[in-house]
Structure formats: structure tokens, C-alpha cells
C-alpha positions in Angstrom: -52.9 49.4 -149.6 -52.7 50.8 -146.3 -54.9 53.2 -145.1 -54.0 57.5 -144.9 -55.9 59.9 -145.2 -59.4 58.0 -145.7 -60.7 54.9 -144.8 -63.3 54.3 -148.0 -60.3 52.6 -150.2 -61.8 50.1 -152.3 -59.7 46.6 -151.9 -59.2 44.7 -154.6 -62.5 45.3 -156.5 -65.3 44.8 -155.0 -64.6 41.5 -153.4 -64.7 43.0 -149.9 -67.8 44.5 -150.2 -69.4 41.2 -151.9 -68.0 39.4 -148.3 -69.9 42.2 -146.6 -73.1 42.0 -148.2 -72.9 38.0 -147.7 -71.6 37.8 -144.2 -74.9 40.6 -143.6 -77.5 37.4 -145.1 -75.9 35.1 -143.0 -73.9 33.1 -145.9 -70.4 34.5 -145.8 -68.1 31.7 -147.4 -64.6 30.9 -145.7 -62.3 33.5 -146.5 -59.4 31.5 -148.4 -55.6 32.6 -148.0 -52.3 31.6 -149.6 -51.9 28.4 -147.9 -49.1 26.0 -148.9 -48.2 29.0 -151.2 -46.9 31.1 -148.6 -44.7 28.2 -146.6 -42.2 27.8 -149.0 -42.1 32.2 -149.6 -41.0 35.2 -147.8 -43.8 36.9 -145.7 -44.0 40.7 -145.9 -46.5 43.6 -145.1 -47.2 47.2 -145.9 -47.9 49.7 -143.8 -48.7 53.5 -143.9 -49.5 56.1 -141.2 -52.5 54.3 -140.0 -50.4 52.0 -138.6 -48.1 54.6 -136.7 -45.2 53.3 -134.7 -44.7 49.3 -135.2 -42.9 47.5 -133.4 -40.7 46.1 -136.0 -38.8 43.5 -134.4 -42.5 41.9 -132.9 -43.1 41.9 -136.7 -39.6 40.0 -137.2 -40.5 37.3 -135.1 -44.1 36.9 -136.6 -42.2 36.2 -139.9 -42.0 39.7 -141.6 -39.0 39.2 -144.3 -39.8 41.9 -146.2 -41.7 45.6 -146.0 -43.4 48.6 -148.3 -44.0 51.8 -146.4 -46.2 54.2 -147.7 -44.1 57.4 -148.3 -45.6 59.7 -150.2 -49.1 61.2 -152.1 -50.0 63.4 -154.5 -47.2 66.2 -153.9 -48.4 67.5 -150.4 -47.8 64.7 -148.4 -45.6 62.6 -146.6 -46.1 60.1 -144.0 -45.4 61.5 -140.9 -44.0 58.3 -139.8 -42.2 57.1 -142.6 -38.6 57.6 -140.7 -39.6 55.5 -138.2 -40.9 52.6 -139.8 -38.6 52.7 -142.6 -35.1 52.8 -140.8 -36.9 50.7 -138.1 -37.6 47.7 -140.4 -34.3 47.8 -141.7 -32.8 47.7 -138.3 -34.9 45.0 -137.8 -33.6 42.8 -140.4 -36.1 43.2 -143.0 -35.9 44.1 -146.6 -37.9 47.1 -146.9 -38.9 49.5 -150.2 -40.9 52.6 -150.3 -44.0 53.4 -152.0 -46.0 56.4 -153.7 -49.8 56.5 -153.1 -51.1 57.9 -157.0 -53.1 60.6 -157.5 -53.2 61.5 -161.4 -56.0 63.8 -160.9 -53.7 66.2 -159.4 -50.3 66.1 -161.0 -48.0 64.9 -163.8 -46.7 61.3 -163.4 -43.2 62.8 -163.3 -43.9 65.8 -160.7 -45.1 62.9 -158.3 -42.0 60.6 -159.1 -39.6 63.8 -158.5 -41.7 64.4 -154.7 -41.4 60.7 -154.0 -38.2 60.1 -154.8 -37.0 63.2 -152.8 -39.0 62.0 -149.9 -38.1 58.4 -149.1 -38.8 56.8 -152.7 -34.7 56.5 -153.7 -33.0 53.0 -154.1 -29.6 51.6 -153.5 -27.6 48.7 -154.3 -27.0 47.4 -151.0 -29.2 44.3 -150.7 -32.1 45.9 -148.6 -33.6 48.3 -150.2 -36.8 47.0 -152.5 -37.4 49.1 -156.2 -40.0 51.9 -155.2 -43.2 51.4 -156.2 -46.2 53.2 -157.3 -49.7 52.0 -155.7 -52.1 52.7 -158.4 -55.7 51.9 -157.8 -59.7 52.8 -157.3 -60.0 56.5 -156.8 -60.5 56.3 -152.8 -61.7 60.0 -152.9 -64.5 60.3 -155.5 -66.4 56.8 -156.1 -67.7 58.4 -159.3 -64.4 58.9 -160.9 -62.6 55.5 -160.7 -59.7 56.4 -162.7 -59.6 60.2 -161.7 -61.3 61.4 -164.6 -58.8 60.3 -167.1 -59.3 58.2 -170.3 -57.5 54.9 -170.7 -54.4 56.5 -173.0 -54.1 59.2 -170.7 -53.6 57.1 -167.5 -50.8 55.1 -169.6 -49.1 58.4 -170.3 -49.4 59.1 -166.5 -48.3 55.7 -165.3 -45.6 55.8 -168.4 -44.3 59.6 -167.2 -44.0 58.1 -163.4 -42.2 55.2 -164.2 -39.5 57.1 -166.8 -38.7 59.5 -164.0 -38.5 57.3 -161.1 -35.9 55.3 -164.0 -34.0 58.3 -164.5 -33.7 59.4 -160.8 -33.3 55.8 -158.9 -31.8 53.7 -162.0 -34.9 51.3 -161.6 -38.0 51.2 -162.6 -40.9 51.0 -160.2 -42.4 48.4 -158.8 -46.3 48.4 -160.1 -49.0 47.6 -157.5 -52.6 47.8 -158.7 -55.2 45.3 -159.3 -56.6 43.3 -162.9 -59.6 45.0 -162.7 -58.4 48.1 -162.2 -56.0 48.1 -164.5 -58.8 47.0 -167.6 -60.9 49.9 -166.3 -58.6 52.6 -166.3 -55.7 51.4 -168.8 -57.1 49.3 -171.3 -55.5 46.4 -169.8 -52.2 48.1 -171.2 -49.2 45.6 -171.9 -46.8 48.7 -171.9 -45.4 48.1 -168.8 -44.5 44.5 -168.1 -40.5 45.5 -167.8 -41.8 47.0 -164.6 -42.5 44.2 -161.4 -46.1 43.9 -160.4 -47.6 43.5 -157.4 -50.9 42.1 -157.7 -53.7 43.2 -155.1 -56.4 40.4 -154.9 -57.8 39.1 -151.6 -59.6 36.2 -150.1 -58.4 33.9 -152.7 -55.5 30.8 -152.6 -54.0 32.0 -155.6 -53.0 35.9 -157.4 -55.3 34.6 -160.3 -55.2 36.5 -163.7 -52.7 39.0 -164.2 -53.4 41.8 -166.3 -51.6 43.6 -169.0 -49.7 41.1 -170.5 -47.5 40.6 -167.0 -46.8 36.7 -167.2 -45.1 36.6 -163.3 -45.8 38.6 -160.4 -43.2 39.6 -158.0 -45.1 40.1 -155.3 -49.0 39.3 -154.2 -51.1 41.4 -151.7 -53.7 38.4 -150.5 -54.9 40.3 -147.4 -55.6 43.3 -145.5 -55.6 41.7 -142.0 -53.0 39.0 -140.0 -50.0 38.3 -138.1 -48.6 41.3 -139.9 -49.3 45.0 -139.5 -51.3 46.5 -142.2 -51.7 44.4 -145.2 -50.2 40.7 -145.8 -48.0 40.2 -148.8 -46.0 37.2 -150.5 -42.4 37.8 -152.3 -42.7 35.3 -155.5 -39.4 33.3 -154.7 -36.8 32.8 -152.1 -35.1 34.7 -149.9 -31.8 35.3 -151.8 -34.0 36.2 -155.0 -35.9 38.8 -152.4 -32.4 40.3 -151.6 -30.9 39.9 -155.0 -34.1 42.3 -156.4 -33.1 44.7 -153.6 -29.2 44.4 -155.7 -30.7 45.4 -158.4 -30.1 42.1 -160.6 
């Protein structure tokens, strides 16, 4: 997900540092991308601080349909420019959603929910506003401690507390981004959650491959971390109309 408040997130497992290591020798391959796959769906992008004031109707005419802005971590911060590139997107014309940044280590699921939804992680049936979601991933802050020191029930009780409160506060549940590796490590490739959408994180690739936990469809596929878009390049699984009729909540 976007960059805050360090820059030693791990993408998508370690493909990014396998392209490193290769591109050092010599031998990088050709970094793949959606291809056909992303002509006949809606574009989108998330962004975070890092990416500061964007110029959201450049992003418009690049072929930005849709949006995730990083809102909230832990519960002691808020993106300092969330206003901004939130109500600017949807001025814009994009569908755009909010998203929490995860930090089990430090909280209850449902103490998090509670900060995010007061700070930018609500929902509405009005046709532009995307489910939150909760970005759930490698710990970027301790390399040792991939899943934050937790065992694999624990996390689910985490993810599970999140997710109930975000329900009982917004009236849907959250949107899920992590990756399938992640999500073997640290919840034992759980199945608990497949009434939740998942965005799949997995880069340099023309498809989402594998999905974990029992999730048959993804809603919406993270395939890159650089583009025409600011901050990272996503695909909506459908059409347009099924993009806004998720933001009605149908």
C-alpha cells in the first residue's frame, strides 16, 4: 500500500526484492502487468501521505475511475492530507473509499475500527463512497515479527474484532486488502472472512493468481506500485455500474 511513515514496506512478498536481486546480476525478466485484463475494467489507485496534494482531475484524465486513501493507523494517526485527496477525488468524478493501515501489535481490532471510522473510514449509500477497508500486511516496522508477534488464531480474532465493528458502525463490512502469502503466514489461510471483499496485493504478474482463504473472486487487484496513476495501480473486478453499485451498497 502506499507509503507513511516508512519506506521498508514489503510488497507483495518478496517478489520485489527477487526483481532487485535479478535486475543487480544483470537478468531482470520483463515486469508483466494486467494487460487485456485491465481494458475492459475500471482503473483506480491508492494513495497515502507520501503522495501529498494530487492533482486529481490530471488523474481523471489518465483514467483514474476509482480511489483508496489511506486515512488512518494504529490509533495516533491520521493522514494529514486525507481532506484533500478524499473530497478532491470525489470532486473529480471518482469513486473513492477510505482505508486503515493495521497495526495489531498495538491495539484491539475494534479500538482501531472505532479511530478509523471517526476519522474518514465511514460509508454512505450515495454511489461514491467505496466500503472501508483494512490494509493488512508484512509488519513494515520490525522484519522479525511478520505478523506483529501474534499467533495465527489470535490475528483472526483481530481481523474478526475489526471487521464486526467497522459492520456495526458503517453497516458494511470492510473491504480486506492483504496478500496470499501473508495471509497463510499470519492467519492460517483462514476462510472466516470471505463475506468480506478482497483486495489482492500481487505485483509483476498478468493475472491476481491464487487467492487465499477460501475467497473464490476478488473485488479488486493491486498489480503495481508505479504508473500513470499516483501511488499504487489497482483494477475494480467488473464494470463501471457494478463499481458504483458496490459504493450503493448492493
Amino acid at each position: 500500500m502506499a507509503r507513511e511513515r516508512t519506506r521498508l514496506r514489503r510488497r507483495a512478498g518478496v517478489l520485489v526484492a527477487a526483481t532487485a536481486v535479478l535486475a543487480l546480476a544483470g537478468t531482470a525478466p520483463a515486469v508483466a502487468g494486467p494487460g487485456a485484463l485491465a481494458a475492459a475494467k475500471p482503473r483506480g489507485h491508492d494513495v497515502s501521505s507520501h503522495q501529498k496534494r494530487v492533482d486529481w482531475p490530471a488523474a481523471r484524465s489518465k483514467g483514474a475511475r476509482f480511489v483508496y486513501v489511506k486515512a488512518t493507523e494504529s490509533t495516533d494517526y491520521r493522514n494529514p492530507y486525507f481532506s484533500q485527496q478524499y473530497n478532491g477525488a470525489r470532486k473529480a468524478g471518482l469513486v473513492r473509499g477510505a482505508y486503515h493501515f493495521a497495526r495489531p501489535d498495538k491495539s484491539s481490532g475494534a479500538k482501531q475500527a472505532a479511530f478509523f471510522v471517526r476519522h474518514g473510514g465511514g460509508w454512505r449509500a450515495d454511489g461514491w463512497t467505496l466500503p472501508p477497508a483494512l490494509d493488512i500486511e508484512y509488519n513494515p516496522y520490525n522484519k522479525k515479527h511478520k505478523c506483529y508477534g501474534m499467533g495465527k488464531k489470535r490475528m483472526v480474532r483481530w481481523i474478526r474484532s475489526f471487521s464486526n465493528e467497522v459492520k456495526r458502525r458503517t453497516g458494511r463490512r470492510p473491504v480486506i486488502y492483504t496478500t496470499t502469502q501473508w495471509w497463510k503466514l499470519c492467519t492460517g489461510n483462514s476462510r472466516a472472512f470471505t463475506g468480506n471483499p478482497l483486495w489482492i496485493a500481487r505485483h509483476g504478474t498478468s493475472r491476481p493468481g491464487k487467492l487465499p482463504g477460501g475467497w473464490q473472486y476478488w473485488t479488486i487487484w493491486q498489480y503495481g506500485t508505479k504508473g500513470r496513476l499516483p501511488g499504487d495501480q489497482n483494477l475494480f473486478n467488473g464494470s463501471t455500474s457494478r463499481l458504483r453499485t458496490l459504493a450503493r451498497g448492493r
